[in-house]
N, C-alpha and C positions, 0 to 999 in steps of 0.2 A: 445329139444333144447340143444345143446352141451354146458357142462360148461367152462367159459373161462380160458384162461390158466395163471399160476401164471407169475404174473410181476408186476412192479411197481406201474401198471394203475389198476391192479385189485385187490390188499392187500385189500382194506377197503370193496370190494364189492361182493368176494367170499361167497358163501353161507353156511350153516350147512345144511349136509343132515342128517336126522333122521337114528339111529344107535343104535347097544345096547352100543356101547362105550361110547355114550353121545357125541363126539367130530369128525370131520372130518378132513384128511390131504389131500391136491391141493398140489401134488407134482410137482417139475418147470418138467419141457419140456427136458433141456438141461442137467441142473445138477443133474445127480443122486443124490438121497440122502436128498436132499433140495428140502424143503417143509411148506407150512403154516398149521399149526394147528387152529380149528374154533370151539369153543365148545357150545356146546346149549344155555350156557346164551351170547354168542354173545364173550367170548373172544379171541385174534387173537398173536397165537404165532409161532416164526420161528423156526425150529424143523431139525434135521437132523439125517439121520440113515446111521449107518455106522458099520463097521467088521474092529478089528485091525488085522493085517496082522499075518498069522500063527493060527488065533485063529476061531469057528465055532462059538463064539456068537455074535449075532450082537446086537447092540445097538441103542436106541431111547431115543436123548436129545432137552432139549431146548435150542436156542442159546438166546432169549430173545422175547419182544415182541416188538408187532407192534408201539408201543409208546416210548420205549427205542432204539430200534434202524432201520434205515433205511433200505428202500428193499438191495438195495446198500451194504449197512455192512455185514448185514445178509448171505446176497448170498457170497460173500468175505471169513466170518468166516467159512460158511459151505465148500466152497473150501480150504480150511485151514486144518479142520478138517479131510475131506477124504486123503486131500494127507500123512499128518501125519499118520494116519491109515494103508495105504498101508507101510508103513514104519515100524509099528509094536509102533508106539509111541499115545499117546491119547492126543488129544489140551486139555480134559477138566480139566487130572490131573494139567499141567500146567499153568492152570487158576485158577487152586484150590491155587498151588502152591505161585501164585504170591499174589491172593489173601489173604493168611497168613497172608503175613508180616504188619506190620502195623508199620505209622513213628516214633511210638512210641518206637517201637524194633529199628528202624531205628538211633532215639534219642540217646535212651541209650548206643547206638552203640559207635556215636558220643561222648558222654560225657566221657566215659571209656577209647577210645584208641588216643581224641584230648585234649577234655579238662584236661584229668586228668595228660598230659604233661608235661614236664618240663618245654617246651618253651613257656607255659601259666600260667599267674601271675593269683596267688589268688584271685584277683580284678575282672577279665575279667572272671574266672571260676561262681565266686558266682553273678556276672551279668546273666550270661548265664543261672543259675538255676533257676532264679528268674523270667525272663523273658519267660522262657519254663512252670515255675506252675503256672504262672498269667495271660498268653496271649495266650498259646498254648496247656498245657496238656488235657483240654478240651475239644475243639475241636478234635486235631487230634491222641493222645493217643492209641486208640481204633481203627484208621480208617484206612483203607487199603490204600498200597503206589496206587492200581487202581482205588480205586475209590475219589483220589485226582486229579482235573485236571485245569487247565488255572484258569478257570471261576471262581468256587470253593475255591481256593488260592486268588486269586481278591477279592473277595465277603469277603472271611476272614477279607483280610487284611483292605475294607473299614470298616468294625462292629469295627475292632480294633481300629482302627483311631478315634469314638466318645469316646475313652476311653484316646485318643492323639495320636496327627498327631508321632511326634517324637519316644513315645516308639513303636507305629506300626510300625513305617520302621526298627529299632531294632530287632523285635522279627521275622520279615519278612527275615529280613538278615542273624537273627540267622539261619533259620529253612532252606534258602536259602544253605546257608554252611554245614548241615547237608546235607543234600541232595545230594549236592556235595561231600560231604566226601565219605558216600557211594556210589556213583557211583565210585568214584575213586579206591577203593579199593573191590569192587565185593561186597558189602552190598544189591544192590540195581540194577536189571536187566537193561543194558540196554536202551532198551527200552521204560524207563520209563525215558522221559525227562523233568527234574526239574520244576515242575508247578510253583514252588515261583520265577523260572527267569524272568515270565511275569508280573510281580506287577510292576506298577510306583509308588517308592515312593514319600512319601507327599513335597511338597515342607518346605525345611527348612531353617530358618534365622539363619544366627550366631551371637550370642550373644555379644556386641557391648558395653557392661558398664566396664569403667576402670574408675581406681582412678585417680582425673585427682587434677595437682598440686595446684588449688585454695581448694579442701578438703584437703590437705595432714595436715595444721598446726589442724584442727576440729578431725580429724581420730588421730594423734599421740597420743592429749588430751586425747582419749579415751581409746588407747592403753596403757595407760601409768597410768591411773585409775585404771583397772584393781587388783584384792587386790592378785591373787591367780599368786604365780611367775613364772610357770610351763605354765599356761595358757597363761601370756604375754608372756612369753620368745617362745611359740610355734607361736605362731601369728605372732611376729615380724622376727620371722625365717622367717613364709611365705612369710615376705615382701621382705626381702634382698634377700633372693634364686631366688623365683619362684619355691618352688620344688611343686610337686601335693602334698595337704591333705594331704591323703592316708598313701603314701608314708615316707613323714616324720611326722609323726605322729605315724609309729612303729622305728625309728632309735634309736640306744642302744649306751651307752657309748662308749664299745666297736670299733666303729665304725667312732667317734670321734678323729680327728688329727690336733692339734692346735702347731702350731710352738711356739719358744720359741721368749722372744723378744729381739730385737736387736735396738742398736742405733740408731734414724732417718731412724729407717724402719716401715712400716705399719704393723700390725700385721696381719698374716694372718693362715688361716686351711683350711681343707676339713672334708669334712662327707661322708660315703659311704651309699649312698641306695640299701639296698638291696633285698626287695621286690616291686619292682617297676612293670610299667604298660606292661612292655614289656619283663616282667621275664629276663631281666638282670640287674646284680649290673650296676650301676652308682656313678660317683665320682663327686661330687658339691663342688666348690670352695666357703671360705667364703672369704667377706667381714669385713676391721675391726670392724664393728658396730656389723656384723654379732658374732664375734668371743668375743669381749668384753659381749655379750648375754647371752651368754652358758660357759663361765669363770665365770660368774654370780651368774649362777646355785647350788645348793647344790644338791651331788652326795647321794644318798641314796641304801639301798640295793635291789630295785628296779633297774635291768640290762635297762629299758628305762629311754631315757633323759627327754621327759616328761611325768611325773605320775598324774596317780588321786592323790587325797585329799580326795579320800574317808577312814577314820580313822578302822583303824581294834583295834583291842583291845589291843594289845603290841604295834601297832606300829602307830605314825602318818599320814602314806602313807598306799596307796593300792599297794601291796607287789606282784601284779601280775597283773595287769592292766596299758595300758596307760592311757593318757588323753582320755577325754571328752570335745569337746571342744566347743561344740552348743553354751549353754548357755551362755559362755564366751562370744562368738563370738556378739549373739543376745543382746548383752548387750554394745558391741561398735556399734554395726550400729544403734542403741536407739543413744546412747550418741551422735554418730557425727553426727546425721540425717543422714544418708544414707543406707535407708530404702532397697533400691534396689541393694548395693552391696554384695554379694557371695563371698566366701572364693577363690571361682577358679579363680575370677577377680583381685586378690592380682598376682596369675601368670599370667594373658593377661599383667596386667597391668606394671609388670616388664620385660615382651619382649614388648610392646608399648614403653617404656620409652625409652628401648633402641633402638628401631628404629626409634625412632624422634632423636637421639641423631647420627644418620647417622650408628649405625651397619647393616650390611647385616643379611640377613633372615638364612642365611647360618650360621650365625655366633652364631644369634638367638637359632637357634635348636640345636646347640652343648653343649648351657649352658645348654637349657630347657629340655635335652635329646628327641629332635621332632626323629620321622625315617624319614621324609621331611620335608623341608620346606613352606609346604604349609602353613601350620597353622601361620607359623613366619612370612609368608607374609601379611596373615591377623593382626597378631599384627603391623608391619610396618604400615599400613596403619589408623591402629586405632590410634597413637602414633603418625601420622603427622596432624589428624585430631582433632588431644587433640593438636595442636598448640605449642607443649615444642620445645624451641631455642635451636638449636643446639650448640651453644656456653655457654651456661649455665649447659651443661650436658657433663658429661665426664665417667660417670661411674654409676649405680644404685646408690650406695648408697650418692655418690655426690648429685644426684637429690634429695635424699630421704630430707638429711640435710640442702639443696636451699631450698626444697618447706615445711620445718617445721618450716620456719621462720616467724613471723608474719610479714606482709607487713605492712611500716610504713605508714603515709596517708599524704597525699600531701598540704602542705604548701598553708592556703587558703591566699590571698592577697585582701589587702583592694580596694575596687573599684575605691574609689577616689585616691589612693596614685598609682594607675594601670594608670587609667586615666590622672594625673600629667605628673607620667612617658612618659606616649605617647606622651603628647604634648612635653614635654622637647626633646623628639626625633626629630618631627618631625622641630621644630624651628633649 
């Protein structure tokens, strides 16, 4: 009985004929070259021989097995392989080749010739480190840019996700943009199209707590407690600005520009940030509350405006440190009960204010330094849903000094001297 011939229908059912090799090849019909390997314990691999062009030795490889890949591929790869051959070139070096690399080389790529930038702020660099040794170096370090695919990437990103929905889509985005960089700049063949474009990230809420003007007299009390001057005075910056944390929390005297005063004028300054999120300087106008703050201050040989109090041995101050400002902080949201406000919600909360107060989103993102205004349209809308009258507001810190007022309590009236009155009306 004639053996049948290699095809789709017959991969699993081909037999082992007895041999000193131990293994049989059922070469196909059509394609030279291509052929299934059958070995006596029953294993079944796609195999192809082939002579690269100009040279008299011929070759016998595996393309894979019968479990890894399809009759269909198989047959494919080995048409691949021969026509290369005739060419004088070898598909397997190039498989070796790609194989190499790994996204880890791929990373470091990344990190050297993007991150280490101009156009990227210290902030977004040591984000980006943090999230590649926590969420990724593990995984994919070690792991060939081939044998990352769709599925793979998916699967990642769900295991990341019981660790949080949010920093998964992060480290997803990160590794998404690597990937991209090398391609763009020849890191990364090709060929090899971005596995981490196919991840849906997790759905995410935005963050929706602002200081709304019934806390503002409970919050001031506690702002204003506070025993370390340094610490109040950076806190209440946050309020009046909106600047990020971050950002002014390294600002240096230096960088400080306070106008001189003048008769029946408000006093006014700016401050220059200049490690900010977008690695450019920015210029933030102050406020008089603002500027009366930091006139305040006692200037010390410490170049930042606010310093620790951590004492060195000559000198009162920490002579090379900013502030610390956790502790401070966790110690007004104790005092004003507001368990649940965030230092970053001091900024929603001053583009809210002023988008209940009818400024545009546009306008919003020019104070807040936004690159759009999407964000400022999400404060607009938090800002009209905190209910603040637009004729009570004119300006931040106007609101700030409305809403630190205690609210006086409404004149209770006697029932019977109420009830008199009606009747004297109605007669």
């Amino acid at each position: 009985m004639a053996t049948p011939k290699l095809s789709s229908a017959t991969v699993d059912n081909l037999p082992y004929e007895a041999n000193s090799a131990s293994w049989t090849i059922h070469w196909h019909h059509k394609v030279r070259g291509f052929g299934l390997r059958v070995t006596e314990q029953g294993a079944r691999t796609y195999v192809v021989r082939y002579r690269l062009r100009g040279s008299r030795a011929q070759k016998l490889r595996a393309l894979g097995s019968t479990d890894k890949l399809t009759f269909g591929q198989a047959q494919e790869n080995a048409r691949e392989v021969l026509r290369l051959a005739s060419q004088g070139q070898d598909w397997f070096d190039e498989i070796r080749r790609k194989r190499a690399q790994t996204l880890g080389e791929v990373w470091r790529y990344y990190q050297a010739e993007h991150l280490a930038g101009t156009g990227v702020s210290e902030r977004s660099r040591g984000d980006a480190k943090l999230l590649w040794a926590n969420h990724c170096e593990k995984e994919f370090d070690f792991k060939s840019l081939a044998d990352i695919t769709p599925e793979s990437a998916r699967d990642w990103h769900r295991r990341a996700t019981r660790r949080g929905p949010y920093v998964a889509n992060r480290a997803a985005q990160l590794l998404r943009a690597a990937w991209n960089y090398g391609l763009k700049f020849g890191r990364i063949p090709r060929e090899h199209a971005n596995p981490f474009a196919s991840i849906t990230l997790n759905r995410e809420t935005a963050r929706q707590t602002i200081l709304e003007p019934a806390q503002v007299p409970r919050f001031a009390k506690a702002m204003n407690a506070i025993a370390d001057p340094f610490a109040r005075a950076y806190l209440w910056l946050l309020f009046y600005t909106g600047c990020r944390r971050t950002e002014l929390l390294k600002l240096q005297w230096s960088d400080v520009e306070i106008a001189p005063k003048r008769p029946k004028e408000s006093r006014s300054g700016s401050i220059t940030l200049r490690e900010t999120k977008g690695a450019e300087r920015r210029v933030v106008a102050l406020s008089e509350p603002a500027v009366e703050i930091l006139e305040a201050l006692s200037r010390t040989e410490n170049p930042h405006v606010f310093i620790g109090t951590r004492k060195t041995k000559n000198h009162p101050f920490d002579l090379k440190h900013h502030l610390d400002p956790k502790e401070h902080w966790e110690n007004v949201r104790t005092a004003a009960n507001l368990p649940e406000l965030r230092l970053h919600d001091l900024r929603r909360s001053f583009g809210s204010w002023l988008g209940a107060a009818g400024v545009t989103p546009k306008l919003i993102g020019t104070v807040l330094g936004h690159k759009t205004d999407i964000t400022s349209r999400v404060y607009v809308q938090l800002g009209e849903a905190a209910g603040i009258k637009r004729q009570l507001v004119t300006a931040h810190a106007a609101l700030a000094q409305e809403f630190s007022k205690e609210k006086q309590r409404a004149e209770v009236i006697p029932l019977k001297w109420k009830a008199a009155t009606h009747a004297k009306t109605e007669s």
